[in-house]
N, C-alpha and C positions, 0 to 999 in steps of 0.2 A: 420850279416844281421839285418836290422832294422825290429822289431817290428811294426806293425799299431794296434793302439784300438782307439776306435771311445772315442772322449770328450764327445761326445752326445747319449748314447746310440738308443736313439730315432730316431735321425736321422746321421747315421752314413754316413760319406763321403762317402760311397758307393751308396747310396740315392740321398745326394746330388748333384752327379755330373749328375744327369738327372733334373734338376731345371735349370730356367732360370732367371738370375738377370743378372746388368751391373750395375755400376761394381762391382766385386765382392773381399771381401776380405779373404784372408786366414791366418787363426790364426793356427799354430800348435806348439804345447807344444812339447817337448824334456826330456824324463829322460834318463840319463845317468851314468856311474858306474863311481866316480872321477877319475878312473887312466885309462880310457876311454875317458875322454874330448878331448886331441889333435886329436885322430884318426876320434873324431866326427867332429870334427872344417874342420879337409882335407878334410872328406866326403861332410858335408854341402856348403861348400867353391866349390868344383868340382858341383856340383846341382845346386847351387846358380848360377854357370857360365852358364850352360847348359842352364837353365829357363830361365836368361834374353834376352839370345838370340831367345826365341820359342815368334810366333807369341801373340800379346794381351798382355802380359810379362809387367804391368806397373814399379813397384818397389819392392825393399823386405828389409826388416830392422830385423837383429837377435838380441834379447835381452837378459840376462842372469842374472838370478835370482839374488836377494843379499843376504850375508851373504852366509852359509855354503852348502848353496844348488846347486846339480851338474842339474838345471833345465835349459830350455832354451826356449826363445818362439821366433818363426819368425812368424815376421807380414808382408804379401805380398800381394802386390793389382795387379788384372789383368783386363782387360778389359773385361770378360764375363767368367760366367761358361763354355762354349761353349771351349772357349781359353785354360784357365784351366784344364781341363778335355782331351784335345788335349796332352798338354804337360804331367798330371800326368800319363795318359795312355800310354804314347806311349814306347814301347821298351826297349828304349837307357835308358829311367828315372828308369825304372822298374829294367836292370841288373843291377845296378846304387846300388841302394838300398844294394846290397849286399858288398856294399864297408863299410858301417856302424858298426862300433863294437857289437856286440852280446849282450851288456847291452842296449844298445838304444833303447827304446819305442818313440814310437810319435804318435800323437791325433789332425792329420789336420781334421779340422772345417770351413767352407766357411759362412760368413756374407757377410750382405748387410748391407749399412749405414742407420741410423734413422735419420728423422729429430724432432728437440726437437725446440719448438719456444724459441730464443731469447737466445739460448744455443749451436745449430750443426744446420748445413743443412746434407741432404740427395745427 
Protein backbone atom coordinates (compact mmCIF):
# COMPACT_ATOMS: atom_id res chain seq x y z
CA UNK A 1 0.00 0.00 0.00
CA UNK A 2 1.39 3.47 -0.71
CA UNK A 3 2.37 5.78 1.70
CA UNK A 4 1.23 9.68 1.44
CA UNK A 5 3.53 12.49 3.35
CA UNK A 6 2.94 15.80 2.49
CA UNK A 7 6.29 17.70 0.59
CA UNK A 8 4.90 20.63 2.29
CA UNK A 9 4.46 20.17 5.63
CA UNK A 10 2.63 23.44 5.93
CA UNK A 11 0.32 22.85 3.42
CA UNK A 12 -0.19 19.42 2.92
CA UNK A 13 -2.51 18.03 0.00
CA UNK A 14 -5.10 17.62 2.34
CA UNK A 15 -5.41 21.61 2.52
CA UNK A 16 -4.83 21.93 -0.70
CA UNK A 17 -7.38 20.33 -2.35
CA UNK A 18 -9.95 22.97 -0.89
CA UNK A 19 -7.99 25.79 -2.82
CA UNK A 20 -9.13 27.11 -6.04
CA UNK A 21 -6.58 27.81 -9.00
CA UNK A 22 -6.78 26.73 -12.89
CA UNK A 23 -4.87 25.22 -13.98
CA UNK A 24 -3.32 23.50 -11.72
CA UNK A 25 -0.23 21.48 -11.50
CA UNK A 26 0.63 18.34 -9.68
CA UNK A 27 4.12 17.41 -8.63
CA UNK A 28 4.46 14.26 -6.74
CA UNK A 29 7.82 12.62 -5.64
CA UNK A 30 8.00 8.83 -5.34
CA UNK A 31 10.49 6.78 -3.05
CA UNK A 32 10.64 3.47 -3.62
CA UNK A 33 12.81 0.25 -2.35
CA UNK A 34 15.00 -0.74 -5.74
CA UNK A 35 13.63 -4.39 -6.01
CA UNK A 36 10.16 -2.55 -5.67
CA UNK A 37 10.41 -0.39 -8.96
CA UNK A 38 8.64 -2.82 -11.51
CA UNK A 39 5.67 -3.42 -9.13
CA UNK A 40 5.58 0.56 -8.74
CA UNK A 41 5.85 1.11 -12.62
CA UNK A 42 2.30 -1.45 -13.06
CA UNK A 43 0.87 0.38 -10.23
CA UNK A 44 1.54 3.94 -11.60
CA UNK A 45 1.06 2.93 -15.17
CA UNK A 46 -2.96 1.39 -13.97
CA UNK A 47 -3.42 5.27 -12.26
CA UNK A 48 -1.94 6.89 -14.99
CA UNK A 49 -4.64 5.26 -17.21
CA UNK A 50 -7.45 5.76 -14.78
CA UNK A 51 -6.60 9.74 -14.36
CA UNK A 52 -6.43 10.45 -17.94
CA UNK A 53 -9.58 9.43 -18.60
CA UNK A 54 -11.47 11.56 -15.31
CA UNK A 55 -13.01 14.58 -16.23
CA UNK A 56 -10.20 18.06 -16.32
CA UNK A 57 -7.27 15.17 -16.79
CA UNK A 58 -4.87 17.63 -18.95
CA UNK A 59 -1.38 15.71 -19.12
CA UNK A 60 1.12 13.82 -16.90
CA UNK A 61 4.85 13.05 -17.55
CA UNK A 62 6.77 10.57 -14.93
CA UNK A 63 10.42 11.27 -14.52
CA UNK A 64 13.11 9.19 -12.66
CA UNK A 65 15.87 10.47 -10.84
CA UNK A 66 19.47 9.95 -12.24
CA UNK A 67 22.21 7.92 -11.08
CA UNK A 68 21.61 5.50 -8.27
CA UNK A 69 18.44 6.70 -6.99
CA UNK A 70 15.12 4.61 -6.73
CA UNK A 71 13.20 8.35 -6.74
CA UNK A 72 10.56 9.19 -9.16
CA UNK A 73 8.59 12.48 -9.88
CA UNK A 74 5.24 12.72 -11.99
CA UNK A 75 4.58 16.09 -13.13
CA UNK A 76 0.55 16.39 -14.10
CA UNK A 77 -1.34 19.27 -15.24
CA UNK A 78 -5.26 19.33 -14.68
CA UNK A 79 -7.70 21.76 -15.46
CA UNK A 80 -8.71 22.94 -11.92
CA UNK A 81 -8.35 21.74 -8.27
CA UNK A 82 -12.01 21.25 -8.39
CA UNK A 83 -11.08 18.24 -11.29
CA UNK A 84 -8.26 17.12 -9.26
CA UNK A 85 -9.66 16.59 -6.17
CA UNK A 86 -12.84 14.85 -8.12
CA UNK A 87 -10.42 12.17 -9.39
CA UNK A 88 -7.92 11.89 -6.18
CA UNK A 89 -10.96 11.47 -3.95
CA UNK A 90 -12.92 9.33 -5.52
CA UNK A 91 -13.24 5.53 -4.70
CA UNK A 92 -11.94 3.58 -7.60
CA UNK A 93 -8.37 6.01 -7.18
CA UNK A 94 -8.36 5.40 -3.43
CA UNK A 95 -8.60 1.20 -3.55
CA UNK A 96 -6.12 1.79 -6.24
CA UNK A 97 -3.51 2.83 -3.88
CA UNK A 98 -3.37 -0.45 -2.39
CA UNK A 99 -1.88 -1.97 -5.55
CA UNK A 100 1.56 0.03 -4.72
CA UNK A 101 4.50 -2.02 -2.99
CA UNK A 102 4.72 -1.40 0.77
CA UNK A 103 8.22 0.67 0.25
CA UNK A 104 6.42 3.44 -1.74
CA UNK A 105 6.05 6.78 -0.21
CA UNK A 106 4.67 9.71 -2.20
CA UNK A 107 4.52 13.65 -1.53
CA UNK A 108 1.70 15.00 -4.13
CA UNK A 109 2.04 18.86 -4.13
CA UNK A 110 -0.45 20.93 -6.28
CA UNK A 111 1.15 24.34 -7.94
CA UNK A 112 -0.05 27.02 -10.02
CA UNK A 113 2.24 28.52 -12.62
CA UNK A 114 4.30 32.09 -12.02
CA UNK A 115 4.69 34.54 -14.37
CA UNK A 116 8.42 35.84 -14.39
CA UNK A 117 8.72 38.80 -17.07
CA UNK A 118 10.71 37.97 -20.09
CA UNK A 119 11.29 34.46 -18.66
CA UNK A 120 7.57 32.20 -18.14
CA UNK A 121 4.10 33.36 -18.48
CA UNK A 122 1.51 32.22 -15.97
Amino acid sequence: MLSLRPLDPVAPIEQQLHCASTPVVLVNLFTVAEADIPALMVAWEHDANWMKLQPGYISTQLHRAVGASAMFMNYAVWESVDHFRAAFTHPEFANALAAYPSSAVAQPHLFSKVSVPNLCTA
